[in-house]
Steps between C-alpha positions, in 0.01 A plus 500: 500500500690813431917496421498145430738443254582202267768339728213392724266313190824354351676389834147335617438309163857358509487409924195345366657306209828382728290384778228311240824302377636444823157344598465292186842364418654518898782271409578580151489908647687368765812318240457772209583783754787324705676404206496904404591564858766237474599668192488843601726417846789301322493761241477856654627395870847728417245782388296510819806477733668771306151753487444440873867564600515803302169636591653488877817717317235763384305534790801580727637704276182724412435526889844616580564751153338842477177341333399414921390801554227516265149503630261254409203756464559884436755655743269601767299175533554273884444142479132371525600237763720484849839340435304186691224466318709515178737195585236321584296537185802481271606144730171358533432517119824404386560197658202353746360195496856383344689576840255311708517207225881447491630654783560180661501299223718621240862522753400136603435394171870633377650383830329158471397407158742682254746746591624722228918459560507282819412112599152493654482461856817665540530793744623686181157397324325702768674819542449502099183412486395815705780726311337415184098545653658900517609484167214368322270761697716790597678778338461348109132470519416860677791667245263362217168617668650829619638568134154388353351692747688817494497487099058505569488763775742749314310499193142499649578795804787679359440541113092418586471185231230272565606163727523245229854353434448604159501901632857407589629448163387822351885683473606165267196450276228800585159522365541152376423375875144607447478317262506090421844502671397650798187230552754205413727597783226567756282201404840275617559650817144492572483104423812456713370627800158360448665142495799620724264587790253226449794252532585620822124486619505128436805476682320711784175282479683169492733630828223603739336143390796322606521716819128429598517172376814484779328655756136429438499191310308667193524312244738592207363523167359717219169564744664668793748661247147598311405703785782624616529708212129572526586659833802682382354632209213679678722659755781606240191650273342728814842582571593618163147673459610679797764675285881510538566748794245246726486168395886396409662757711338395829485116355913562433533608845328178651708329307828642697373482866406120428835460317702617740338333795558136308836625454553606870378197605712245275786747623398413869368148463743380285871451495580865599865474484526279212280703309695838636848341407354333181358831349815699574727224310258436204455908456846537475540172273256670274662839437840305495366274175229727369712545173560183425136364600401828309661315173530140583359330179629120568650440151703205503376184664472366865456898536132425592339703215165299615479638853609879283195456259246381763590781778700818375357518179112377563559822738635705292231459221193501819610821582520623193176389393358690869680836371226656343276430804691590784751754290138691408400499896757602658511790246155582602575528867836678464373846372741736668792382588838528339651287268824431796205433714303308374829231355628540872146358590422280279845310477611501854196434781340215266887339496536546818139412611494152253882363653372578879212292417652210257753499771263453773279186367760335278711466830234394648421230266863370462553485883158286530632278217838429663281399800413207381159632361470431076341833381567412168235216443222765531348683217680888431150636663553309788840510610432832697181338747666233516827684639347713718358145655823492649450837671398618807162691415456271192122533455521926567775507216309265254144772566760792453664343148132420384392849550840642360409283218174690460567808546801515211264293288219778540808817449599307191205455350333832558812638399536310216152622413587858559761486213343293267208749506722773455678320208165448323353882553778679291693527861231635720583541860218424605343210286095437530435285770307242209826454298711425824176266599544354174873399510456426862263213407706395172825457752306287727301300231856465335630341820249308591485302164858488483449285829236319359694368208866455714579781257715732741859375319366592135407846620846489642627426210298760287599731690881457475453454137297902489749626752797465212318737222443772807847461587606692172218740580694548858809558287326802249328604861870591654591629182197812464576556864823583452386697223284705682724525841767690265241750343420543886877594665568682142 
């Protein structure tokens, strides 16, 4: 196959090695990796907390200083995709399958279990729970994909480099990023997001088991998980042999009409007013504390440095270890617009969009758990079915969240595909359908024996441990842009 480059031999071979010893030693994978994990949180949670908080500090700043009104493209060039379309691309493959996982679960769990700075139970515990669900996946986590992203998408439309994170590095080190250099840095992000995405397609598989298990009575196991993914994986490949402008755009916009309805509906079902009066108070709570959540580090003890290293900081690292994934998509689908545009966009709607919606179901939950009803026994795949049990419409919501479910875990994965063919074809832009085939299968096949083995926490784990040597690539990343954003205004 034409433009394949080495990224794509050398990636494989070591997906292939990681996943052989994850299948042959499980638990000693399992230990070896959490105690680098372990390591890597205790050690480096100040440096995350710090890079995320002043990634947030650059974005603002570059979208409100005269680098904004810089095209991404050549000065004449319109955006490929409606302003629609575009947010719901850029939302559905940044965050997915996660929001339909936690969105009920992680406020109750913070409320109910362990609260960061509050007794649990406590109407305090609550309102924090759902003021730190916005924080962990608002305006921090979109700053650091719409930096990535805008670093990838200047380089590749503007100044016409090839869309490899490498490219993006060319005003600090040049020619040597065609070089060994260059293949080191791409091979990492490409092993991220192979392991990244295939993560979140267990946690995809093992949700719409639970919620047809709920509903159905299917039993739960590797076999129904088994085909699950068989299912998936054949609708995510036609989709992304459909190409970009078909498949994930019109897949995207399923994925907001059947968003929005479960939303609606929770809205009208649910707790309206609670969850009305709850989102206004917990918004403001969150933009009233967002410093010093942005550099709480829990130093001293009773500060609750376990509940820091566990939440903030697994976050931190997850997201950073999705960068080179979603940063490279939503580069790909933002040809066009202008740099003030495109950081409005990319910080703002998902903020607002994620907080409406944590706001929404993590209400929800808490008010059915002060009824009387003990959400927390169930499993975190669970706790959603079994709140909407408590619903009017219960069985219509479950159907809706299953095919939510889906349809992200489809976007992600033929997204995912997209860039990791574009990653290993010297940046094409439009990969061969047989290399995004190939790493379509590889992220299924990866997830699948991750489930087979109970290996899903020691991919976790691997990939907090890559996402710390891409962090310093982040760094040199906003360093050549601003490089190259100064050579533009001079």
């Amino acid at each position: 196959m034409k433009n394949i480059s080495k990224v794509f031999y050398i990636t494989l071979f070591l997906v292939v090695i990681a996943v052989t010893l994850g299948v042959a030693f499980p638990e000693k994978f399992e230990t070896l990796t959490g105690n680098i994990k372990a390591f890597v949180a205790t050690s480096f949670g100040w440096y995350y907390m710090l890079l995320l908080s002043a990634l947030v500090i650059i974005a603002i700043f570059v979208a409100i200083s005269p680098y904004g009104r810089i095209r991404l493209g050549k000065d004449h060039e319109k955006p490929d995709f409606s302003t629609g379309s575009w947010v719901a691309m850029l939302f559905s493959a940044g965050m997915g399958i996660g929001l339909v996982f936690y969105g009920a679960a992680e406020p109750l769990f913070h409320y109910m279990s362990n609260a960061p700075l509050a007794e649990e139970g406590s109407n305090k515990a609550f309102k924090q729970g759902l003021s730190y669900a916005y924080f962990h996946w608002g305006l921090h986590v979109w700053a650091m994909y719409g930096v990535t992203a805008l670093s990838l998408a200047f380089f590749q439309f503007r100044k016409d480099e090839p869309g490899l994170i490498s490219a993006t590095l060319k005003p600090l080190f040049g020619e040597k990023m065609n070089g060994p250099l260059g293949v080191l840095i791409d091979v990492l992000a490409v092993f991220a997001t192979v392991f990244g995405v295939a993560t979140s397609l267990g946690f995809g598989a093992v949700q719409i088991n639970g919620g047809l298990s709920h509903l159905f009575g299917f039993e739960v196991g590797f076999t129904s998980q088994f085909f699950i993914i068989a299912i998936v994986t054949i609708l995510f490949l036609i989709s992304a042999w459909s190409g970009l402008s078909k498949g994930i755009k019109y897949l995207s916009n399923a994925n907001m009409v059947l968003a929005v309805i479960l939303l609606i509906v929770v809205l009208v079902v649910g707790p309206t007013l609670l969850i009305l009066n709850m989102f206004t108070e917990t918004f403001g709570l969150y933009f009233q504390n967002i410093i010093q959540m942005s550099f709480r580090t829990a130093p001293l003890e009773g500060d609750n440095r376990t509940w820091l290293d566990s939440w903030t900081i697994f976050y931190w690292a997850w997201w950073i270890s999705w960068a080179p994934f979603v940063g490279m998509f939503i580069a790909r689908i933002s040809r066009g617009r202008t740099i003030r545009q495109f950081i409005t966009g990319v910080l703002i709607l998902p903020t607002l969009i994620v907080s409406i919606w944590f706001a929404a179901f993590g209400t929800t939950a808490g008010n059915v758990q002060n009824s009387g009803i003990d959400l927390t026994q169930y499993a975190t795949e669970l706790v959603l079915f079994n709140m909407f049990d408590q619903l009017p419409m219960s069985i219509i919501l479950s159907i809706v969240a299953i095919l939510l479910i889906g349809s992200f875990f489809i976007t992600s994965a033929d997204s995912a595909t997209f860039v990791l063919g574009m990653q290993s074809t010297n940046g094409s832009l439009e990969p061969p359908n047989m290399v995004k085939i190939v790493w379509g299968v590889a992220q299924s096949a990866v997830a699948l024996i991750l489930l087979y083995v109970g290996g899903l926490t020691a991919i976790q784990n691997t990939i907090i441990i890559a996402a710390l040597p891409f962090s310093f690539v982040m760094i040199l990343m906003v360093i050549a842009l601003f490089r190259a954003l100064n050579k533009e205004i001079g």
